[in-house]
Each structure stands twice: as structure tokens, then as C-alpha cells.
C-alpha positions in Angstrom: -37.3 34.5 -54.8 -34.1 34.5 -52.9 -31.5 37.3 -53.2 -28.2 36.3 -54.1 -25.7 38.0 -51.7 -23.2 39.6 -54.2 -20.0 37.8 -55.3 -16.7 39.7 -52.9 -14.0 37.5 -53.9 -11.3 39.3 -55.8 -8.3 37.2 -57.6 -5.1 38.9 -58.4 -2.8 36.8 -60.6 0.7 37.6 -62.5 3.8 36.7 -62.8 6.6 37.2 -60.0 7.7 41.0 -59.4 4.0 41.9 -61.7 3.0 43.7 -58.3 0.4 41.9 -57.2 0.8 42.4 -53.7 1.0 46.1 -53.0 -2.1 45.9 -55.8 -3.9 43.8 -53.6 -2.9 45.8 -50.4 -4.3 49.0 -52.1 -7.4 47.7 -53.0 -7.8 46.2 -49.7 -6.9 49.7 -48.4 -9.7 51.5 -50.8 -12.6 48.5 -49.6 -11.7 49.2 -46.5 -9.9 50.0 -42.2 -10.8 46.8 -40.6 -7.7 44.3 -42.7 -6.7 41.3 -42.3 -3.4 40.1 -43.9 -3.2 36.3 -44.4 0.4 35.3 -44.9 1.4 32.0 -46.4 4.7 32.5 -46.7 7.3 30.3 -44.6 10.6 31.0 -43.7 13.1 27.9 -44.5 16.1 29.8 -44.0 17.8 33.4 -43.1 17.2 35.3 -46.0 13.6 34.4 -45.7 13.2 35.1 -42.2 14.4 38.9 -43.0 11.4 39.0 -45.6 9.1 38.2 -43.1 10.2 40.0 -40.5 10.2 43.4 -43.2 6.7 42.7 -44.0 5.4 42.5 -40.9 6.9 46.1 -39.7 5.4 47.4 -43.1 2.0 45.5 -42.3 1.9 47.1 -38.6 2.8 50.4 -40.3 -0.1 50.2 -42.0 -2.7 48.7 -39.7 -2.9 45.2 -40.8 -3.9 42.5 -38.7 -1.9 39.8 -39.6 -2.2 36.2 -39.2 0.2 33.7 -40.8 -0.9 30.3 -41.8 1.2 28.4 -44.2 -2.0 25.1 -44.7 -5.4 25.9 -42.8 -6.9 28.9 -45.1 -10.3 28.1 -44.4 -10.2 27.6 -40.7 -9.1 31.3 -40.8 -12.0 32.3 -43.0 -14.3 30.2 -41.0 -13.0 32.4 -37.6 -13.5 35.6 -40.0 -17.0 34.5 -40.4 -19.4 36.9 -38.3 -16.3 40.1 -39.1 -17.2 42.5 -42.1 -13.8 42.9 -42.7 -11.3 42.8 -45.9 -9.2 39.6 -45.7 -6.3 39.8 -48.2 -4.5 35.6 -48.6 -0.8 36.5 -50.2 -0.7 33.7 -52.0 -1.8 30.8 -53.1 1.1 29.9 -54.8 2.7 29.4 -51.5 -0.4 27.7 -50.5 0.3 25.4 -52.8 3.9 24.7 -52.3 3.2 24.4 -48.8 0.7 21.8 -49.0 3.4 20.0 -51.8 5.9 19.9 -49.0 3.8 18.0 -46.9 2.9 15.7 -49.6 -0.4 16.2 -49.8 -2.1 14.7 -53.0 -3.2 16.5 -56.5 -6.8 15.0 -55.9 -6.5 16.6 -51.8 -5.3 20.4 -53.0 -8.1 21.1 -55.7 -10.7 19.8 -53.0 -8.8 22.4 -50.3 -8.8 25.1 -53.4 -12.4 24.4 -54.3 -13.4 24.4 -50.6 -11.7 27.9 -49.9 -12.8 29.4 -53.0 -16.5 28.6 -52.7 -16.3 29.6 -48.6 -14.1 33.2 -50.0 -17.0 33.3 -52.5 -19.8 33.3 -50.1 -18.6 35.2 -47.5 -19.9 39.0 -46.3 -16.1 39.9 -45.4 -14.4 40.8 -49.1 -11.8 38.8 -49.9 -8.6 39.4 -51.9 -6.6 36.5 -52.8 -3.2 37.0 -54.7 -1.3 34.2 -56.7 1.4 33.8 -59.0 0.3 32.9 -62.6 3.0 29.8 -64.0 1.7 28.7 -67.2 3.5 31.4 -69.0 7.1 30.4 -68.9 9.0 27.6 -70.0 7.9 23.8 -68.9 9.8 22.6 -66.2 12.4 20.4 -66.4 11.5 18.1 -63.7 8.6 16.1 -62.8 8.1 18.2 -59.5 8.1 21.4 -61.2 5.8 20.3 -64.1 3.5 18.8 -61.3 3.5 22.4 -59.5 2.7 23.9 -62.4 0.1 22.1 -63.4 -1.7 21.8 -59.4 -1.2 25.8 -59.4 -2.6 26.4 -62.8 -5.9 24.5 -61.7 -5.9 26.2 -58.3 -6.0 29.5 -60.4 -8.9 28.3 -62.6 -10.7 27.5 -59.8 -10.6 30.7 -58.1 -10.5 33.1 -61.3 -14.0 30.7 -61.9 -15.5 31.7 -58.7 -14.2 35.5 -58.3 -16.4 38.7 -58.8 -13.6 39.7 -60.1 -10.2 38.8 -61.9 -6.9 41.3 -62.2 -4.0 40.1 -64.2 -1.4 42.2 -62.9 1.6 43.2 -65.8 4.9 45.5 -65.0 3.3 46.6 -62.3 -0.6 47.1 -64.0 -3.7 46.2 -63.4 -5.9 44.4 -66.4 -9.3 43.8 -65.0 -10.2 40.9 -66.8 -13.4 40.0 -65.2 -15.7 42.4 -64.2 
């Protein structure tokens, strides 16, 4: 009989300002020293460049290794491989933008998510991945935004599916809703 390795993944999902990401950092913190922060987030203009520039110095403060990478999420995991470290991806929902920017296709970002989450699933590292949750709010008014919506919303299926565990993060509190 083989022995199932056990399931490491971790989803965090909320809404914006929920605090999923100093959540996330602190459970990373508690699982463990060795940390590797995977940033998504691109800078497209000034203000943006500031906010990634603050959370690096708060990253180095705290002994993060960082690596930012807007698309290739699993070819980091993949170089994470053989490292029993805690890999923390903040977020998906830029993940998703990103890949939306470049045009990439419904049918081509749920293979990516599926792809990630499985490799996140299976790996010895523990991995945290943070996104925002959208269906909650009002339907966009634009094709675009209902499409992003609705790409996201599958993307957090996917990965709430395939996680150990789910948190749904609310005013700044945790919900474990899968255990």
C-alpha cells in the first residue's frame, strides 16, 4: 500500500484589505525560517513602484527570500523542488491579471492554475498561496471585468479543491473553512 505524502498546500482567500497577506506571512512564519516570498505583483507605474519597493525592505526585515515573477509560478516551484522550505505565492489574483494582460486564453489559465495547484499540492516544501476572493461584489460592468471575475473565481475553485487547507480571511480574521 503506498503512503500518501500529506496534503501542504494552504489557500488564503478574501476580499481586498481582509488581511490575507500578513495572515499568510505569519503562518508562513509559524511553519517555518527557511521562506520564500513569491511576488506577482508588477509595477505599471510610480505609485506602484513605491509598493514594491516598501515590501521588499519589510520582506528583508524579516528574512524572506524573495523572488518576483509576474507568469512562470511553476518553474519557481519546480526550482523549489529538492528545498523543504515554506513558499508563500501573493497572489493569484495578480497571477491572473497578469496572464490577462498578455492575452492569454480562459481555456490556457485554468490549465496554468490546475498545473500549479496540483505541483503546490504535491510538493514536500509547504506552500501558501493568497488570492483575492471576487464573486462577492457587484457584476462588473464590462465584458473584461465580468471575464476576470469569472477566470479568478475558477482559479479559486481549483486551488480551494486541492488545498489541505482553506482560510477565508474577514476584517482582518481568519475562518478556517477547510480543515
Amino acid at each position: 500500500m503506498a503512503i500518501m505524502k500529506k496534503n501542504r498546500l494552504v489557500f488564503v482567500t478574501g476580499g481586498a484589505r481582509s488581511g490575507k497577506s500578513g495572515f499568510a506571512e505569519k503562518l508562513a512564519q509559524k511553519y517555518g525560517k527557511d521562506r520564500l516570498y513569491v511576488a506577482t505583483l508588477q509595477a505599471f507605474d510610480a505609485e506602484m513602484t513605491e509598493r514594491i519597493a516598501r515590501h521588499r525592505a519589510g520582506r528583508k526585515e524579516k528574512g524572506w527570500y524573495t523572488v518576483e515573477e509576474p507568469l512562470e509560478l511553476l518553474n519557481v516551484l519546480k526550482k523549489e523542488d529538492r528545498k523543504k522550505r515554506v513558499i508563500l505565492i501573493d497572489c493569484l489574483t495578480l497571477w491572473v491579471t497578469n496572464m490577462m494582460m498578455k492575452k492569454y486564453k480562459e481555456k490556457d489559465i485554468l490549465l496554468a492554475a490546475e498545473i500549479l495547484a496540483a505541483h503546490a499540492q504535491s510538493k514536500a516544501a509547504r506552500v501558501i498561496a493568497v488570492s483575492n476572493e471576487v464573486g462577492m461584489g457587484i457584476v462588473p460592468d464590462n465584458k473584461l471585468g465580468r471575464e476576470f471575475r469569472d477566470i479568478q473565481g475558477r482559479v479559486n475553485q481549483l486551488f480551494a479543491a486541492r488545498a489541505g487547507k482553506v482560510y477565508f480571511m474577514v476584517a482582518g480574521l481568519p475562518l478556517e473553512v477547510k480543515k
